[in-house]
N, C-alpha and C positions, 0 to 999 in steps of 0.2 A: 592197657585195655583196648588201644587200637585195633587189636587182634576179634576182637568181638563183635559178633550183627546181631540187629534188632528189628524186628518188625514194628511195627505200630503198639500194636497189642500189647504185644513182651515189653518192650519199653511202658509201657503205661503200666503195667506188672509189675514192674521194679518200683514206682513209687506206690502202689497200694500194698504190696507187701511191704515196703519199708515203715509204712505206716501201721499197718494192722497187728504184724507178726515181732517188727523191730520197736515198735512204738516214736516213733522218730515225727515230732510233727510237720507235717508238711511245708509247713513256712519256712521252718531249718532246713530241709528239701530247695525251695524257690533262694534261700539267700545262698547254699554252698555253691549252686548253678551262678548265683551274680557272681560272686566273687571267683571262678573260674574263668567265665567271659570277662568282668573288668579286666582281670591280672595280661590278658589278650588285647584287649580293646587297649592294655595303657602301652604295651609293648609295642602297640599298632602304630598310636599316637609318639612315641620316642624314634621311632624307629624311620616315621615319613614326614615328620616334623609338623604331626597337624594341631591347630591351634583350634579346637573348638571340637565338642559331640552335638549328634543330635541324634537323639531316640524317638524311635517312631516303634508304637506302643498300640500291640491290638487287642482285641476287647477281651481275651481268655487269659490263664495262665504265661501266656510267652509276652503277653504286655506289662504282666505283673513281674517276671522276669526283667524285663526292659527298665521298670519302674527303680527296681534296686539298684541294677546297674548305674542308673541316671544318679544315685545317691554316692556311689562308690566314687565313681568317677567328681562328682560334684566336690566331694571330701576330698578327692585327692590335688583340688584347685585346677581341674579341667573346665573352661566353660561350658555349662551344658545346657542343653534346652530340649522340653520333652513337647511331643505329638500326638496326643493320645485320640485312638479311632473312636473313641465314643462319650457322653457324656459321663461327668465324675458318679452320677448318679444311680449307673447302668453299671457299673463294677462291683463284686463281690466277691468275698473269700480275701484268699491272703495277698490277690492283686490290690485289692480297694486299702488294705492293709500299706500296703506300700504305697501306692498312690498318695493317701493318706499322708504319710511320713513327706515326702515331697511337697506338701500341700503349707506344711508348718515350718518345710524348711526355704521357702519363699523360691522352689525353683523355676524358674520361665517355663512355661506350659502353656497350651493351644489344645482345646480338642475340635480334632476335625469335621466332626459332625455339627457342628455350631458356627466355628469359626470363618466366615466369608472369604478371609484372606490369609485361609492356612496354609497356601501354594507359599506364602510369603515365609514362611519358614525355612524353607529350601531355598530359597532366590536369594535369602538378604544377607547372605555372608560371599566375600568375597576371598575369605582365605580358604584353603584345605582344610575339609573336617573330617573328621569319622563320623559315619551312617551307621548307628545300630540299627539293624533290621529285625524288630522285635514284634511283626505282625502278627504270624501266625504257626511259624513254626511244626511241629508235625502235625496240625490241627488240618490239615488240609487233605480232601479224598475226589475234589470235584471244583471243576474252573472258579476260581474267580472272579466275582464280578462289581459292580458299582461303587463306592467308595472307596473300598478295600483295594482294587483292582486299579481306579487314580493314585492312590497310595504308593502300590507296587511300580509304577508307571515314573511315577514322579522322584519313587530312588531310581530306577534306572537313569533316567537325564542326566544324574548329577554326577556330570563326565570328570569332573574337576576331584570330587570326594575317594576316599574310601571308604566300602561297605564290608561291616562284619554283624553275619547273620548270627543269629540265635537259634542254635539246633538245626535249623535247616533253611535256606531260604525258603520266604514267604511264596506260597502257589506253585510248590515243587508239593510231590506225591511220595511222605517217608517210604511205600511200599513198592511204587512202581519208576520214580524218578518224576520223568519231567510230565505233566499233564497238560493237555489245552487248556489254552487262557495267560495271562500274565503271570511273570514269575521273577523273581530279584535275581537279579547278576551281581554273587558276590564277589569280594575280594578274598576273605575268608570264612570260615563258618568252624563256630562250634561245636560240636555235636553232642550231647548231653551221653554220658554213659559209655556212649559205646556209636558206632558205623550205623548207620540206619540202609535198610536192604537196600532201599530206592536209590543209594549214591552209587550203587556200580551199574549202573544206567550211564551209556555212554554220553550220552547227551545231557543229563545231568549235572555229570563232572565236570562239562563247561561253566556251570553256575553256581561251584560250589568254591571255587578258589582254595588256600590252603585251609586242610579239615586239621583242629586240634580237638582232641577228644577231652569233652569239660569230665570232671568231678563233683557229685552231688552228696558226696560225704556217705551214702549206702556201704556196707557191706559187703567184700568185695563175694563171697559164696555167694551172695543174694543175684549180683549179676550175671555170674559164670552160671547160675541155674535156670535165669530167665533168657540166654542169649540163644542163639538160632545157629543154623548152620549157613556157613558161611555161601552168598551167590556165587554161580558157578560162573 
């Protein structure tokens, strides 16, 4: 499927018809995406010898993303610890769903918007970890700013880690590439479906590290009918 581009739209088309026309519930949608980014993120984690995750988890679907992730890896006796942008209370749908599941599975979790000394999350390990960058993902069409934007600020610092986005780094533009404002420098990135337009942006590519194309379990006609023509 590498072969295939996505706009914004068309991407977000492939999951409402997989739900509408396929009957597919969307929750099975959010887990076939973790489990495509784990199988990455452990390959990450074998491959540079890091000993610990940390999921940073924002307030939409790509936090709900991040959320299962944090379970996958958790199951697989990775240490992990979640950051989530907002309060438990402020989540809905099949993110709060997950979240939720984390919640009974006693995993370390901080939300940022509460938490005084959530910097402390990022500072207090001293070995190599993996960064899942699971802020915002294509949700992004205009700068970043206040919390979100500390958030993005504060992966970048972490010279020492590796980051692997979710679908696209956070404060990147799926349609256009890179936009003003703050924006995650990954290591690598997932990209859910398919190439989203915005990464043949030159300047982009610099922040997108190695792209694997995840599987969300769709139908492969379903995607070949909602893909784009490829940037020129």
């Amino acid at each position: 499927m590498s072969d295939l581009w996505f706009t914004t739209d068309r991407v977000r088309m492939v999951d409402r018809l997989a739900v509408e026309q396929f009957k597919m519930p969307s929750i099975v949608l959010m887990e076939n995406a973790a489990v495509s980014i784990t199988r990455v993120a452990l390959e990450l984690i074998l491959q540079q010898d890091l000993k610990a995750a940390l999921i940073v988890a924002g307030p939409g679907n790509n936090g709900g993303d991040g959320f299962a992730i944090a379970r996958h890896l958790h199951n697989a006796n990775i240490p992990v610890s979640v950051l989530h942008a907002q309060d438990h209370s402020k989540y809905a749908g099949d993110a709060l769903v997950n979240l939720n599941i984390l919640v009974r599975m006693d995993v370390p979790r901080a939300c940022a918007e509460t938490e005084s000394d959530w910097k402390g999350l990022f500072s207090q390990s001293d070995r190599p970890r993996l960064i899942v960058d699971a802020l915002l993902g294509t949700g992004t069409n205009r700068p970043v700013t206040g919390l979100l934007a500390m958030l993005i600020e504060s992966i970048n610092e972490q010279t020492g880690d590796t980051v692997l986005a979710v679908d696209l780094p956070s404060g990147m533009d799926a349609d256009r590439g890179i936009i003003d404002g703050p924006s995650v420098v990954a290591d690598a990135t997932v990209s859910l479906v398919g190439m989203k337009v915005g990464m043949a942006n030159r300047d982009a590519q610099a922040r997108l590290g190695r792209v694997v194309i995840g599987d969300i379990g769709v139908p492969r006609t379903l995607i070949e009918s909602c893909a784009v023509d490829p940037p020129c």
